[in-house]
VEXROVEX-358011 format. One record per residue: residue in one letter; x, y, z of N, C-alpha, C, O in turn. Coordinates in steps of 0.2 Angstrom, whole numbers, plus 5000, padded with zeros to 4 digits. Atoms other than C-alpha are relative to their C-alpha. Example, Ala and Ser with C-alpha at 12.3 -4.5 7.8 and 13.67 -1.06 7.14 Angstrom:
VEXROVEX-358011
A500449945000506249785039500450065000500950055003/S499649944999506849955036499650055003499950115004/
end
This chain:
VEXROVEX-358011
X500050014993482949954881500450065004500950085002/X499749944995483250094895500749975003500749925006/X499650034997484950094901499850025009499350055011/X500050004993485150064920500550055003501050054999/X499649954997486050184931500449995004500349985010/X499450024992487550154941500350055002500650094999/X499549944999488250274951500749985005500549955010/X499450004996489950254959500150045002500150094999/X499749924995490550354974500749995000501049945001/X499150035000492450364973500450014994500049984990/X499849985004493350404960500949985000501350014997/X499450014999494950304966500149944997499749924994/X499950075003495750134961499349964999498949964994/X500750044998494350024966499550024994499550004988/X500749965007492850144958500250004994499849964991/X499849995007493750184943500149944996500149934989/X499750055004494250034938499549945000499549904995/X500750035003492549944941499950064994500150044988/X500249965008491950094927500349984995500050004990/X499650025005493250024917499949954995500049944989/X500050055000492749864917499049984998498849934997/X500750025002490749894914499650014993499950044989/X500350005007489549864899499850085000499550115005/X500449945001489150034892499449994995498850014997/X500950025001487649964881499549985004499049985002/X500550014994486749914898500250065003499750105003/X500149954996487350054909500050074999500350094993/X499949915001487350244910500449995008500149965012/X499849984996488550284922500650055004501250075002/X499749905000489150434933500649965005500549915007/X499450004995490750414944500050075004500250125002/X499849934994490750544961500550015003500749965006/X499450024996492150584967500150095004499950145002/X500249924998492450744980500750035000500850095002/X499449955000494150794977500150044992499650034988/X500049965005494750914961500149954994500049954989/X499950055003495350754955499949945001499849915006/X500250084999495150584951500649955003501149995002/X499350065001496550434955500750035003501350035001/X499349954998497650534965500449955004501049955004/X499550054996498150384976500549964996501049934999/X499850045003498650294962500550044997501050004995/X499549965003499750434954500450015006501050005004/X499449995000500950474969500349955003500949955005/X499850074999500950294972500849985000501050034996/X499449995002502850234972500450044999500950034995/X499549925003503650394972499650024992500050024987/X500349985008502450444955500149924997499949934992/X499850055005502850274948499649964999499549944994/X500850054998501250164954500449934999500749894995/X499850084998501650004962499449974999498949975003/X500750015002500349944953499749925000499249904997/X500250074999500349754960500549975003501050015006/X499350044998501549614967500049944995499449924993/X499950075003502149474957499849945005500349925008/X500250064998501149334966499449964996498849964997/X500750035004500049234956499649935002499249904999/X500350044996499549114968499450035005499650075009/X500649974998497749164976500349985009500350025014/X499850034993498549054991500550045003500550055009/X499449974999500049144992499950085001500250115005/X500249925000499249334989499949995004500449985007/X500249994991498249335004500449985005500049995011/X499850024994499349285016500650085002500950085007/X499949955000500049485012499550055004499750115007/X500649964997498249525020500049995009500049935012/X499950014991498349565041499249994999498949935001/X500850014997496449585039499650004992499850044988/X500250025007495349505023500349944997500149934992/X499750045002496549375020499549924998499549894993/X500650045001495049235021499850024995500150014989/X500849985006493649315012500450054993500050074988/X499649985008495049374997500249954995500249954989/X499950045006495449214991499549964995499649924990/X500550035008493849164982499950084994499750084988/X500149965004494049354976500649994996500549994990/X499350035004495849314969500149944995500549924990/X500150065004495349164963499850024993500150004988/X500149985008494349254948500350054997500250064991/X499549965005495649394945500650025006500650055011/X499449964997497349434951500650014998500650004992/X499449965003499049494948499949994995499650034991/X500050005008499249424931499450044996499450074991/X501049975005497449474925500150065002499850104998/X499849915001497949654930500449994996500250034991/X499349995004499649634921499650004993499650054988/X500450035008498449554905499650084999499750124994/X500549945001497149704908500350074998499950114995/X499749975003498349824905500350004995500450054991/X499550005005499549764893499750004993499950024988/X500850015008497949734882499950094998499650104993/X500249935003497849934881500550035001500550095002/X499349965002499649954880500250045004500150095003/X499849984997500249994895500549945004500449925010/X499550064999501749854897500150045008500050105010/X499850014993502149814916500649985000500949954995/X499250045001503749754921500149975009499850005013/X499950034995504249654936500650015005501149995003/X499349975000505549724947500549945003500449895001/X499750084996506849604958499749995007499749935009/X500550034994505849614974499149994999498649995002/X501050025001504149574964499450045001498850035000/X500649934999503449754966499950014993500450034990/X500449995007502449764948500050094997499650134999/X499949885004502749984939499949964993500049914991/X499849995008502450014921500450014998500850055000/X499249985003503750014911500250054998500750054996/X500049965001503450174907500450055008500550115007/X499849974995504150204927499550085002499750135006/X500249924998502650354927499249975004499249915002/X500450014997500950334937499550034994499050004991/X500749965008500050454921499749964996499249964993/X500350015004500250314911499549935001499449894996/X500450054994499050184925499350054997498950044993/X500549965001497950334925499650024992499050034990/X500450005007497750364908499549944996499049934992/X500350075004497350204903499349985003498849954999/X500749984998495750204915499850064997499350054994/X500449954999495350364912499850004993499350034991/X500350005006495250334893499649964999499249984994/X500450064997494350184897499150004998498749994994/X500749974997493050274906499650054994499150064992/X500349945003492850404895499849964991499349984988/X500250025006492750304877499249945002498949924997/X500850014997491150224887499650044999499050034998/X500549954997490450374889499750025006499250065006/X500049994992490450374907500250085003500650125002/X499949924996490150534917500550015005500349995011/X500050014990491250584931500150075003500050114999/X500149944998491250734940500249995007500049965011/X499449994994492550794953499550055006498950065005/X500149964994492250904969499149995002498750045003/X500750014998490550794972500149995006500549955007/X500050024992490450774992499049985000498550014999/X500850055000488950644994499850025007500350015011/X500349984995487950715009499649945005499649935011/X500550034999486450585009500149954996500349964990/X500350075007486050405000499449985004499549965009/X500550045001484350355002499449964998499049994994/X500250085003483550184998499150054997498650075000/X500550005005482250224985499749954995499949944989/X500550065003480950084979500749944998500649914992/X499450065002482549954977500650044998501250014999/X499649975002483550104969500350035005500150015011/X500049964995484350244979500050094996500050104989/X500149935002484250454978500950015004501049985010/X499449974997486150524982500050084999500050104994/X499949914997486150714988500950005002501349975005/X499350014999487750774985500350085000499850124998/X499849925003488650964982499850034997499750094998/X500149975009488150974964499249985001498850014997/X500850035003486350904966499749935005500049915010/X500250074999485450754968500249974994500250004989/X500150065005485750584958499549955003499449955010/X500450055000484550444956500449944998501049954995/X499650074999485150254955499849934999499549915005/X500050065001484850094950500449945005500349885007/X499550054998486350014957500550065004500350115001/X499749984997487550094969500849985002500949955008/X499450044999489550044969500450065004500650115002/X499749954996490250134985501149995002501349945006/X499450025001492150134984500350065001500850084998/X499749944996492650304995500750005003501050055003/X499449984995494050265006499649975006499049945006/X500050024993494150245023499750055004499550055010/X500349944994493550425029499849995002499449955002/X500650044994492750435044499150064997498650075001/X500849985002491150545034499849954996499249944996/X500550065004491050405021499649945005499149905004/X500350094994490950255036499550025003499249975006/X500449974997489750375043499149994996498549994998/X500750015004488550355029499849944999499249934997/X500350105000488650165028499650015007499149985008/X500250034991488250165047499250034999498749995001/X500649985002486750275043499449944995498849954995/X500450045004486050135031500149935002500149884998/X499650064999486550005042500649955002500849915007/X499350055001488049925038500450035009500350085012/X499349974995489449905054500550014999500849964996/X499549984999490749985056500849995004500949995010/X499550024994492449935063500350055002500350084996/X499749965001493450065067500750014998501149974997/X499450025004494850125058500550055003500550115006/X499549974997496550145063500750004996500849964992/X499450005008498250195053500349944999500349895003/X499550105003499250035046500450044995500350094992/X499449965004500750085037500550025002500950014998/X499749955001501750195045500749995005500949945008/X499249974998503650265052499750005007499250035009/X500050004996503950225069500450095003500950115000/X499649935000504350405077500749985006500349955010/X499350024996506150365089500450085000500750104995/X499449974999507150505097500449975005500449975011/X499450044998508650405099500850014998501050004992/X499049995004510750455097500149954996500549954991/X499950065006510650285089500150024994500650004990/X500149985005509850375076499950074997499650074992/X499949955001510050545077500550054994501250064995/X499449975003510750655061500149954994500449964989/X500050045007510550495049499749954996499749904993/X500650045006509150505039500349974993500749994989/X499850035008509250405024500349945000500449894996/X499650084999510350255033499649964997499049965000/X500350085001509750105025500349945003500949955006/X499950054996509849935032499849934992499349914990/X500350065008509749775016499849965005499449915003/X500450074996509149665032500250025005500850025007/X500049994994508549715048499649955004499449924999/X500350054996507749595062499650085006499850145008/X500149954995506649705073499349965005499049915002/X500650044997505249635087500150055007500550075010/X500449954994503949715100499949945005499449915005/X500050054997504349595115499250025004499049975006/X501049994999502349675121499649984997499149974999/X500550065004501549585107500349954997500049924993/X499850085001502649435105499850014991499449974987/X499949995008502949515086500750034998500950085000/X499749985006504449505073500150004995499849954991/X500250015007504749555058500950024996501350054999/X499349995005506349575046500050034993499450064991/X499949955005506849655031500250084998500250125002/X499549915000507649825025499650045004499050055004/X500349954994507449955037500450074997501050074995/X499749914999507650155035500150045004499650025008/X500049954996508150295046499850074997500150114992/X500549955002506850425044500250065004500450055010/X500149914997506950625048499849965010500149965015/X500250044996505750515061500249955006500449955011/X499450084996506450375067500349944995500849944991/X500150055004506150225058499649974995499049974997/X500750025003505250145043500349964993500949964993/X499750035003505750055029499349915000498849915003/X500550075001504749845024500149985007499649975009/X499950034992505349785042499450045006499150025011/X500449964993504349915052499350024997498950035001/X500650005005502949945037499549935002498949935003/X500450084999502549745040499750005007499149995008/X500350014991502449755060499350065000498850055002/X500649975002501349915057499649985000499249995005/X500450025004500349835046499649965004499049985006/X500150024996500049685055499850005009499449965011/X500350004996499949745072499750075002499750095008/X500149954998498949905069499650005006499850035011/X500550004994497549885082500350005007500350035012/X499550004994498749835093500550055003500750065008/X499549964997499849965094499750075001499950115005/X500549974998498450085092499850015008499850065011/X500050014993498050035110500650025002500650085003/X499549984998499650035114500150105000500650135003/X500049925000499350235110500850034996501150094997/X499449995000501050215100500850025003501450045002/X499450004995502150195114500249935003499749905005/X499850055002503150055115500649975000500649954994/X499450025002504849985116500249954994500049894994/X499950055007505649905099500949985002501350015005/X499650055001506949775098500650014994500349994989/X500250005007507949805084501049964998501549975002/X499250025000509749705076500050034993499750014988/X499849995006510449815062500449954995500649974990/X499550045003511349675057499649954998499949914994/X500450085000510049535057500449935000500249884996/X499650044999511249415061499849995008499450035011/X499950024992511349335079500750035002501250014999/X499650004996512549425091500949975000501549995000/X499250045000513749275092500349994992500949984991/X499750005007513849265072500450075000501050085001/X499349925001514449445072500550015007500850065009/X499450024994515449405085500749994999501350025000/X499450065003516349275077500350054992500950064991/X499649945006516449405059500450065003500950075000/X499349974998517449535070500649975002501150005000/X499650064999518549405078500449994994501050004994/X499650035006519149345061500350054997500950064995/X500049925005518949535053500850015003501350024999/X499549984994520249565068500749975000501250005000/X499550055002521349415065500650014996501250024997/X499649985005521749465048500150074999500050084993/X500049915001521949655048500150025009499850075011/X499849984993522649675067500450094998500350145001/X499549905000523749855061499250054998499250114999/X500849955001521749925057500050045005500150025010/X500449994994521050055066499350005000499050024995/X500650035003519350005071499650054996499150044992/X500549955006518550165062500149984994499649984990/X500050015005519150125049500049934996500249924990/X500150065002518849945047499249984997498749975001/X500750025003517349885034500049915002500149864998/X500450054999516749745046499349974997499249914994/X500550045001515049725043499550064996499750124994/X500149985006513749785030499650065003499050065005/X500349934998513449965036500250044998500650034994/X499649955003513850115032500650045004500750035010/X499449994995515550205038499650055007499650035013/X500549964995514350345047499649955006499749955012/X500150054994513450215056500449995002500350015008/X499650054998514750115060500650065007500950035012/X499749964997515650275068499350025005499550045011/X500549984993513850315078500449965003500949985006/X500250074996513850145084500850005004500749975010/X499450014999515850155089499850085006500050075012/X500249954996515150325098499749995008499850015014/X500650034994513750235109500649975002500749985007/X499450074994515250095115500550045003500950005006/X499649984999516250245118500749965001501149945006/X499350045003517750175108500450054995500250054989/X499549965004519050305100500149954994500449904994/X499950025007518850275080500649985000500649924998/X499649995001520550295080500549945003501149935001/X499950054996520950155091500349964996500149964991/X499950065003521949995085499449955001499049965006/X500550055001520749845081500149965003499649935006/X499850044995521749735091500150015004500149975008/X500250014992521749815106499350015003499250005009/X500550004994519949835109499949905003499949845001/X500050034997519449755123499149934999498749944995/X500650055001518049595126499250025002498650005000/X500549974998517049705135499750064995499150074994/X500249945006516949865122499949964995499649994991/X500250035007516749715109499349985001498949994996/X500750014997515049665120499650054999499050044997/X500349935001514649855119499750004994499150004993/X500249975009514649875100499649954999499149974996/X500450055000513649705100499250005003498849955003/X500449984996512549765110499550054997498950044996/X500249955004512149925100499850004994499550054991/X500150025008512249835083499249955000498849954996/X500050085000511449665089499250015003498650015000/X500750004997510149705102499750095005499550115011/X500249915002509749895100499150025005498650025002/X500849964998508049965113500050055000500450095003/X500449915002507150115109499550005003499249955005/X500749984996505750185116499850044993500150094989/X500449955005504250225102499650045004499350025009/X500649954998503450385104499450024995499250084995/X500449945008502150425088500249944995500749904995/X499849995007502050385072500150064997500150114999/X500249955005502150475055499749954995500049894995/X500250045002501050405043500550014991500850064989/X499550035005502050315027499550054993498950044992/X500549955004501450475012499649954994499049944991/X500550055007501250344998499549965001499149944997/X500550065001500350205004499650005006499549965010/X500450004994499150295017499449955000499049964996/X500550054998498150145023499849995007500249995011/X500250014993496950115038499949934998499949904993/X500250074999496449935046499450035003499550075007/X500849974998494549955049499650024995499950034989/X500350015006493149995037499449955002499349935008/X500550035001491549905033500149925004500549895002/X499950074999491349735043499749924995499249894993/X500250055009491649595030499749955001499649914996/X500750054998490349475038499550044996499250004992/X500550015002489249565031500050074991499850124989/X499850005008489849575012500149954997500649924998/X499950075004489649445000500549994994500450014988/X499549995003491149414993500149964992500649974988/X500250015008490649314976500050044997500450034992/X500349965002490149464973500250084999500350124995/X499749954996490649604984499450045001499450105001/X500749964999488749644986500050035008500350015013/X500349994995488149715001499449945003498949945000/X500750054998486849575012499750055005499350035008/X500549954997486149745020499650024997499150034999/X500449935006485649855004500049954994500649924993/X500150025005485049784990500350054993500250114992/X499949965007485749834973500750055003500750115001/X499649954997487249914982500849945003500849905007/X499450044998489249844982500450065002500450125002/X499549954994490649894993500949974996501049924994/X499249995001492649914987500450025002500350085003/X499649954999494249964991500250005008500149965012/X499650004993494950025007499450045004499550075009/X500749984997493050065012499849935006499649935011/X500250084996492949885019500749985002501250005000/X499350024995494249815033500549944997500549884999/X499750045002495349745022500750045002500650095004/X499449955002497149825022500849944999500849885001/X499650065002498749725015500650065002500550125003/X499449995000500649755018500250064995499850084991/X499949955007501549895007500149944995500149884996/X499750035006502049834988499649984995499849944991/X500550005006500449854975499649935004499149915000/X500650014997499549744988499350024999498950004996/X500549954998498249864993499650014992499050004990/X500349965011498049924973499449924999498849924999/X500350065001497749724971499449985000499049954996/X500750025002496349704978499750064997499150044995/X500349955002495849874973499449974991498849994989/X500250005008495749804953499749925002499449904997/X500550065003494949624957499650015004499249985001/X500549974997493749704969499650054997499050044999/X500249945006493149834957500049954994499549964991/X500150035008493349704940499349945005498849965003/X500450044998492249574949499350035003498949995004/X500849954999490649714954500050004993499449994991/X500149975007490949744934499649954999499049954999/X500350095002490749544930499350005005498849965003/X500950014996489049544942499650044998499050034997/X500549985006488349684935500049994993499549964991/X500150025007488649654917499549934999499249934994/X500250085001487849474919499250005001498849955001/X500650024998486249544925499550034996498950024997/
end
């Protein structure tokens, strides 16, 4: 029996890891990819480490990770997710390990040894892949298709397109139909020139509160001070969730932010007490609250209050100041920078019309959609990857069956 011809466009999570997962006695298949390499997203994932899932193993519970696809993912979660990644690697020796915030690495801490394990995959298949293909054309050919590409034409039986988000790939769906939503960044570093945070990149925050009182949105959790501004899980999530929105917004914006994530009058009451028992302190040098001494000496800067100061004579009014600076902090956003590892767009392919049993196309016959081609986009934390490996294993499981 002649084998059937699959070609996958994409040579990224998604792509790769459908070819992973396909019958090589039924298929012949080519993987396109137009960069010099394959799985590059996946290698500098994590800082190099590949965040290559989240501990969540509730389909109920993944999705709610998801600003946009969060619906039409849980019947896809339901036939494979986190665990059955953890399973599908460990089965080829590549142990995973779980961290304490539930972001899933190899225990090898290397992204090569993620990549290896597909690429050997692919390759003890006998699967073709070939780097610096740039697909120009797809056209529908008697139920199959013809793709024109750098290197040539291929021919096709089945077509698994799993590019990315660029806007020449969205370009070529649009040409065959499909709509497009448009796509706008998700992820990224608020930019803020502010004395606040001026000079102290690298501050971290273990819990920040932060909210855009123009979209009646907050979000919490550790927050960083970037070269940029700001960016860290607290301002990753609001990103995330309100890219469209702040997209309009044109990234300009006023943000809310309590370095302390407490209420005001709580850290009120911890200076007060701090003050009580340590009256000979001077306030520079007092480890009230959980910040670092550098901040703590901005923040004393902004209330214009001499470090050197006793702790007991500041007054009720310079206590309001620093409360004020710590508590209920506005900045003016101007820009982003996008987040380098987990470059993600919201927008993509419109999932009305994608069937997601499946992840077929209801436009093009014999043609499936994956990956961050389609408007799905998740939160930082091997979300993104997530659906990458049950959207890619579940095209495998419907072509193999057919």
């Amino acid at each position: 029996m002649k084998k059937k011809k699959i070609l996958i466009i994409g040579g990224g999570a998604a792509g790769f890891f459908c070819a992973a997962n396909l019958d090589e006695n039924k298929f012949y298949v080519i993987i396109l990819e137009q960069n010099s390499d394959v799985l590059q997203k996946v290698k500098i994932s994590g800082g190099g480490r590949c965040n290559v899932s989240h501990a969540c193993f509730d389909p109920k519970e993944l999705v709610q990770f998801y600003p946009r696809g969060n619906k039409e993912l849980l019947s896809v979660f339901h036939q494979f997710q986190s665990g059955d990644t953890m399973a599908w690697f460990e089965e080829r020796n590549v142990p995973l390990k779980i961290e304490n915030d539930n972001r899933i690495f190899p225990e090898s801490n290397s992204s090569q040894t993620i990549i290896d394990a597909m690429v050997s995959e692919v390759k003890s298949k006998g699967f073709e892949v070939r780097t610096q293909s740039v697909v120009s054309e797809i056209i529908k050919d008697n139920g199959g298709y013809i793709i024109k590409t750098s290197n040539g034409e291929f021919s096709a039986d089945y077509v698994v397109y799993a590019t990315g988000s660029s806007p020449r790939s969205l370009k070529l769906l649009k040409n065959l139909g499909h709509q497009i939503v448009e796509a706008v960044p998700s992820l990224f570093t608020f930019n803020i020139k502010n004395d606040t945070l001026k000079d102290l990149m690298g501050t971290s925050f273990a819990y920040a509160e932060v909210s855009i009182p123009q979209l009646k949105m907050d979000e919490s959790g550790p927050m960083l001070i970037t070269h940029w501004g700001l960016s860290g899980p607290a301002i990753l999530k609001i990103s995330a969730w309100k890219a469209r929105e702040l997209a309009a917004l044109k990234y300009n914006f006023d943000i809310h932010v309590n370095f302390l994530g407490i209420d005001a009058e709580d850290a009120e009451e911890i200076f007060k007490t701090f003050r009580q028992q340590n009256p000979k302190k001077s306030i520079g040098t007092s480890k009230i609250f959980d910040i670092t001494t550098r901040f703590w000496h901005r923040i004393l800067w902004l209330s214009k209050i001499d470090p050197d100061k006793n702790i007991s004579t500041v007054s009720s009014k310079e206590l309001q100041s620093i409360l004020q600076n710590l508590c209920k902090n506005v900045m003016k956003v101007a820009g982003k920078s996008t987040y380098k590892d987990e470059f993600v767009t919201a927008g993509g392919v419109e999932l009305k019309e994608i069937n997601f049993k499946n992840m077929s196309s209801k436009i093009l016959d014999n043609f499936y959609l994956a990956g961050e081609v389609l408007n799905i986009d998740a939160v930082t934390g091997g979300f993104n990857f997530q659906a990458c490996w049950s959207e890619g294993w579940i095209i495998a499981q419907d072509l193999n069956s057919k």
